[in-house]
C-alpha positions in Angstrom: -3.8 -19.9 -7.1 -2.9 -17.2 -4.9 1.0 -16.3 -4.1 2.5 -14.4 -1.3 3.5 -10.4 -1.6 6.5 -10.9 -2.1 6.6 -12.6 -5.2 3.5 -10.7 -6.8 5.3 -7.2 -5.7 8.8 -8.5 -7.1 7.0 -9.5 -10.2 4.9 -6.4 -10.9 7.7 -4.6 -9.9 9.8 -5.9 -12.5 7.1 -5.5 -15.0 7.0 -1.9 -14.2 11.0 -1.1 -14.4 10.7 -2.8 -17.9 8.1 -0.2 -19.0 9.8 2.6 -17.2 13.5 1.7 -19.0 12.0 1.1 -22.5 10.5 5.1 -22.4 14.0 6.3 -20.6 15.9 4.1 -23.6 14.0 6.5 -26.2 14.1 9.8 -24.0 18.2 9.3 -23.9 18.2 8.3 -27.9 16.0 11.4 -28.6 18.5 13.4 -26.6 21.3 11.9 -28.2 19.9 12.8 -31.7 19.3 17.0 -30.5 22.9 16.9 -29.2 24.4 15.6 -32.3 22.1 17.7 -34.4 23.4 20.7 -32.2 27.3 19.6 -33.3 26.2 19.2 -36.9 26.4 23.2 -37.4 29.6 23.0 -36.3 30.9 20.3 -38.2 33.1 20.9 -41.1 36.8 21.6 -41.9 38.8 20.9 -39.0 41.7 22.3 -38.3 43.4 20.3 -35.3 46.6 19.4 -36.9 49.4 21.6 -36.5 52.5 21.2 -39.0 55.2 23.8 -38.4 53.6 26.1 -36.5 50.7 26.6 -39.4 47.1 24.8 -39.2 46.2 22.4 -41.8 42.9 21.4 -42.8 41.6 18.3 -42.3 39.1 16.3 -44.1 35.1 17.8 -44.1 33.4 15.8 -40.8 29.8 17.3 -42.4 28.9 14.1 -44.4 29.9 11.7 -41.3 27.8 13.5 -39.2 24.3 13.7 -40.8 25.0 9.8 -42.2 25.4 9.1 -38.1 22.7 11.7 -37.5 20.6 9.5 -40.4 21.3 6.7 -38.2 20.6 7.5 -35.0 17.1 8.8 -35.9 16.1 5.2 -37.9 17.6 3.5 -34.8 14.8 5.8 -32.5 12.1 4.6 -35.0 13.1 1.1 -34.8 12.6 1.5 -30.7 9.1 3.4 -30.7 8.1 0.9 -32.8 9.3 -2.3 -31.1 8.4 -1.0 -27.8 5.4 1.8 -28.0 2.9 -0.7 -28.2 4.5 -2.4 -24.7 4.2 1.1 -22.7 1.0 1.4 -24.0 -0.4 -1.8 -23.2 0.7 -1.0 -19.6 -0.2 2.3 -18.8 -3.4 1.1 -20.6 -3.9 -1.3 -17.6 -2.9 1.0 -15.0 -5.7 3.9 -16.1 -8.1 1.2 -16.0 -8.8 1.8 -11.8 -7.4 4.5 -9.1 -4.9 2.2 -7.3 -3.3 1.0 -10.7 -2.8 4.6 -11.5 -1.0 5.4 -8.4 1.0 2.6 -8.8 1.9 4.1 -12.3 2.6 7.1 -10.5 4.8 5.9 -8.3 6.6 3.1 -10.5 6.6 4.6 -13.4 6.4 8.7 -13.0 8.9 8.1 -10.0 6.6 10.1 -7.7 6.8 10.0 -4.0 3.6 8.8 -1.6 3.1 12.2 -0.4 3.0 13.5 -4.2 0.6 10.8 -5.6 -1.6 12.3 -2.4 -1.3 15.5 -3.9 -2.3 14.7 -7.6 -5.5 12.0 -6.3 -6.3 14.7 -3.5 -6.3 11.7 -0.7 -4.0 11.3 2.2 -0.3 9.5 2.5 -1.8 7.0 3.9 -4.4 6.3 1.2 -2.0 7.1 -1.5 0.2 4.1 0.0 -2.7 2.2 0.0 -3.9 2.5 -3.5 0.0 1.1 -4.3 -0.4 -1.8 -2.8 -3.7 -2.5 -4.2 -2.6 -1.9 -7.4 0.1 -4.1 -7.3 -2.2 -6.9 -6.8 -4.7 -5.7 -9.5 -1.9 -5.0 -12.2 -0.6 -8.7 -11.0 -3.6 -10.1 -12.5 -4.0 -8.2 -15.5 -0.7 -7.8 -16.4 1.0 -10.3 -19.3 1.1 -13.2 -18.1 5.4 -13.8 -19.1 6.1 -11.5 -16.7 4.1 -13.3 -14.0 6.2 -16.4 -14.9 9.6 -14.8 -16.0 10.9 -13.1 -13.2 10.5 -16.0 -10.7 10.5 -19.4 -12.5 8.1 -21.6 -11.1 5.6 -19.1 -9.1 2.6 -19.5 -11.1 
């Protein structure tokens, strides 16, 4: 059954943010783990209250911090191994030809037309072709949910 553009770009489009937001979700929860190991050697006895003029110590923030720092790590494992095998499966797909890997590039990477020329050493113009052929060739191989999901009905 063939479909118009439209629907097969919107659904391989959609396909592709997914991929590209589960590897940002992990890149922000990796950073989120080196800034809060970064505050951990900081951590300690506080002294923010002030009670006539003298500081007063607080209670020790260290134990807090590596229990949330303890947390935060098995929350990143729980992620790479829900959704690795997902980015994998798709950028398997997209290395299989030329115009699914500029698609990848472009969807994926974020890389402009006129860079994906410069990393397959082809034109603009070719580079915008391979795009659009890959959206049809990822179309077909992709899962097919998200052929269904994102537009009820077009299959």
């Amino acid at each position: 059954m063939a479909h118009d553009y439209e629907v097969v770009s919107f659904c391989v489009d959609a396909y592709l943010r997914h991929v590209r937001s589960l590897g940002s979700a992990m890149d922000d929860l990796a950073a989120e783990i080196a800034e809060h190991e970064s505050r951990l050697s900081i951590m300690g006895v506080s002294y923010e209250g002030h009670d006539g003029g003298r500081a007063q110590p607080t209670d020790d923030k260290l134990p807090d911090g590596v229990i949330r720092l303890i947390e935060l790590r098995e929350r990143l494992s729980d992620e790479i191994a829900a959704d690795m095998g997902t980015i994998e499966q798709a950028r398997a797909l997209c290395r299989e030809n030329e115009n699914r890997r500029a698609l990848w590039m472009q969807k994926v990477d974020g890389m402009t037309y006129a860079q994906i020329a410069a990393a397959t050493h082809t034109s603009t113009r070719t580079a915008r072709r391979s795009v659009e052929r890959g959206k049809w060739s990822l179309y077909l191989a992709m899962p097919e949910e998200w052929r269904r999901d994102p537009i009820p009905n077009a299959l």
